[in-house]
C-alpha positions as CSV (number, residue, x, y, z in Angstrom):
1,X,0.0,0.0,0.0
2,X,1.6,3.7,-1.2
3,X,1.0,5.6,1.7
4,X,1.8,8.5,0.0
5,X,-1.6,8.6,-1.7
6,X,-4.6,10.1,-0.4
7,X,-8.5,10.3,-1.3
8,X,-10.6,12.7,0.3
9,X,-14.4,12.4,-0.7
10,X,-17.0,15.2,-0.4
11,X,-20.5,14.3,0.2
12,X,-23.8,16.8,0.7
13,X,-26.7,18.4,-1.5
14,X,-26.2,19.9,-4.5
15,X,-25.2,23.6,-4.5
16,X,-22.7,23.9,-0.8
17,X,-19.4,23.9,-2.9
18,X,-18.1,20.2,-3.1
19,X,-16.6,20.7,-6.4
20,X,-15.5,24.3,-5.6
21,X,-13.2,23.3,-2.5
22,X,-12.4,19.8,-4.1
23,X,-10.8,21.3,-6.7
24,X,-9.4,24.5,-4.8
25,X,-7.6,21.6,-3.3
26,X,-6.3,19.2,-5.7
27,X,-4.9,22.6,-7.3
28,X,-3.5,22.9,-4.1
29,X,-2.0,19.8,-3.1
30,X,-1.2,19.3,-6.6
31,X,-3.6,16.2,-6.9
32,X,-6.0,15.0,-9.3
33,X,-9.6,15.8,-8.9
34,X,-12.6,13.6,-10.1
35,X,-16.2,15.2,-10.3
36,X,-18.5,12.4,-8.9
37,X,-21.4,13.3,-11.2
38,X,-19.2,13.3,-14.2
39,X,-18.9,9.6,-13.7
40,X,-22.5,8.7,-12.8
41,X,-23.6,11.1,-16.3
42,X,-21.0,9.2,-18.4
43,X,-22.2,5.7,-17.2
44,X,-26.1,6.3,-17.2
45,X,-25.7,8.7,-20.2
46,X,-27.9,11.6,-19.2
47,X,-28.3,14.3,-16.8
48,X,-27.7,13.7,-13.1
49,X,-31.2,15.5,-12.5
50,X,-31.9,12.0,-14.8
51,X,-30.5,9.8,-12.1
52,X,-31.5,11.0,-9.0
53,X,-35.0,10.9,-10.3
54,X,-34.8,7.5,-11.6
55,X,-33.5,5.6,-8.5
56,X,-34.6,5.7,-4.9
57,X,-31.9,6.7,-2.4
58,X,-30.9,3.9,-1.2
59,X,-30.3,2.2,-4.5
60,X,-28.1,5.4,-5.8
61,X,-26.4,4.9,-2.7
62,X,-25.5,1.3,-3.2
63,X,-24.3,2.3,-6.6
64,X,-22.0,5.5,-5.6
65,X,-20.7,3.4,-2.3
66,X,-19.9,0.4,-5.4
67,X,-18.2,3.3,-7.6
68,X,-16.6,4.8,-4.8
69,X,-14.7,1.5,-3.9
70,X,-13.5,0.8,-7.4
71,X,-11.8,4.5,-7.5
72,X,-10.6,3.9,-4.2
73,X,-8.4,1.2,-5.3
């Protein structure tokens, strides 16, 4: 394991400035920076608005937790 790697993930409603600060600091720390909703639009192909309509909470949080611990690796 490289402990010289970090993650930090950013979770709340739309519109408080997760992508904002997340990439203020991957600038920053010099890190890359993945927009969550980027991936979820690119895999469902359509908007996120799309998604979060289409799948009751606790199944689109299933699916991000299973995303989230693919990038993670």
């Amino acid at each position: 394991m490289n402990l010289d790697l970090r993650n930090i993930y950013f979770v709340g409603i739309s519109g408080v400035g997760k992508t904002t600060v997340g990439k203020l600091l991957s600038n920053y720390f010099k890190w890359g920076f993945i927009d969550f909703n980027e991936i979820l639009k690119t895999i469902f192909k359509r908007p996120i608005n799309s998604i979060n309509n289409t799948f009751e909470f606790n199944t689109l949080k299933n699916i991000e937790e299973n995303i989230l611990q693919k990038l993670s690796q």
